[in-house]
C-alpha positions as CSV (number, residue, x, y, z in Angstrom):
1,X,-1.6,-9.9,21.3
2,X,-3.9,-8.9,18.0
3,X,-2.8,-6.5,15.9
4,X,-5.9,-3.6,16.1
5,X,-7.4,-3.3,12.7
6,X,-6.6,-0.6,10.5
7,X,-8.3,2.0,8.5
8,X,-8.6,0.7,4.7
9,X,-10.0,4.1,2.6
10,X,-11.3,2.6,-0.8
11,X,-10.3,3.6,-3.8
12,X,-6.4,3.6,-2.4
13,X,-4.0,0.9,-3.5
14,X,-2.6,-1.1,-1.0
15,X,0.6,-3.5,-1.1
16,X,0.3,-6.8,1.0
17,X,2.8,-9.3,1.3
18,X,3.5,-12.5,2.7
19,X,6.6,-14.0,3.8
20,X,8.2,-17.0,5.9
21,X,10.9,-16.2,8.5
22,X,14.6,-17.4,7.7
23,X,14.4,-17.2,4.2
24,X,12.7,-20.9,4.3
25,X,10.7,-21.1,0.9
26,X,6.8,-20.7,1.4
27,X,6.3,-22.3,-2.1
28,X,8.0,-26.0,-2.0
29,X,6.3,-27.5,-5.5
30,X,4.6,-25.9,-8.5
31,X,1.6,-27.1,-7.0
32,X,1.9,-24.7,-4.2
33,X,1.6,-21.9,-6.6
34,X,-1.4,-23.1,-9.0
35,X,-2.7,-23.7,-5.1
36,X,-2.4,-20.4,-3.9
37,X,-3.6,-18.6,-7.6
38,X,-6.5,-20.5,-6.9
39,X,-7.2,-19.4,-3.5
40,X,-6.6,-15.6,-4.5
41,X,-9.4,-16.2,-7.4
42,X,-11.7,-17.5,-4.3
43,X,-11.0,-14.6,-2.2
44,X,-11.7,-11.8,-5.2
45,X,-14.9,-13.9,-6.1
46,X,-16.4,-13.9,-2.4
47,X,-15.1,-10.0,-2.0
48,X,-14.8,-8.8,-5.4
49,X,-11.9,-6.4,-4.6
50,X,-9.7,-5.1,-7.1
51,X,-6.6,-7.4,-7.7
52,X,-3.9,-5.1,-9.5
53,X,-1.2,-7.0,-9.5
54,X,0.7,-10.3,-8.1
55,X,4.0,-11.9,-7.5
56,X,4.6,-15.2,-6.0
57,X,7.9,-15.9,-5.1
58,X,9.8,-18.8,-3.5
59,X,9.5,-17.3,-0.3
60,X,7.3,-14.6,-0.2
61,X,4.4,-13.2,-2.2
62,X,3.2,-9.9,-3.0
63,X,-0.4,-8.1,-4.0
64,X,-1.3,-4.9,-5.0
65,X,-5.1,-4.4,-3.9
66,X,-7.6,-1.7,-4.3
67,X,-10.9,-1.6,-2.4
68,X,-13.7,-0.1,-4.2
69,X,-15.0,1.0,-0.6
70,X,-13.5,2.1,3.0
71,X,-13.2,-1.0,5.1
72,X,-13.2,-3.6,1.9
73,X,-9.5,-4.3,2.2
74,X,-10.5,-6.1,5.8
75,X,-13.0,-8.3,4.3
76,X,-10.5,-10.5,2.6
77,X,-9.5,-13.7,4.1
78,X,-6.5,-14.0,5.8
């Protein structure tokens, strides 16, 4: 079943993460994470939201976000 979409009220910060069940890593080669960087920069440039911060990790990954506008947070790929 989909999850329901949620409210996003800009100008909020927003944490969003990413991880793979059982501890298995998410990032195998340093080529995964170049790869991923570049995907985030494609994302900011087709939605322009505000990228605060990142961490990618082995396993997991984490973004701070902050729409500029209600609803902008759900306009970034998934």
């Amino acid at each position: 079943m989909p999850r329901r979409s949620r409210l996003a009220a800009g100008d909020l910060a927003y944490h969003v993460l990413k991880h793979r069940g059982g501890r298995l890593p998410l990032f195998e080669q340093p080529a995964d994470y170049a790869a991923s960087e570049k995907i985030l920069a494609e994302a900011h440039a087709q939605t322009r939201i505000r990228i605060v911060a990142y961490c990618l990790m082995p396993n997991h990954w984490h973004l701070l976000l902050s729409p500029r506008q209600d609803g902008e947070l759900s306009e970034v790929p998934r």
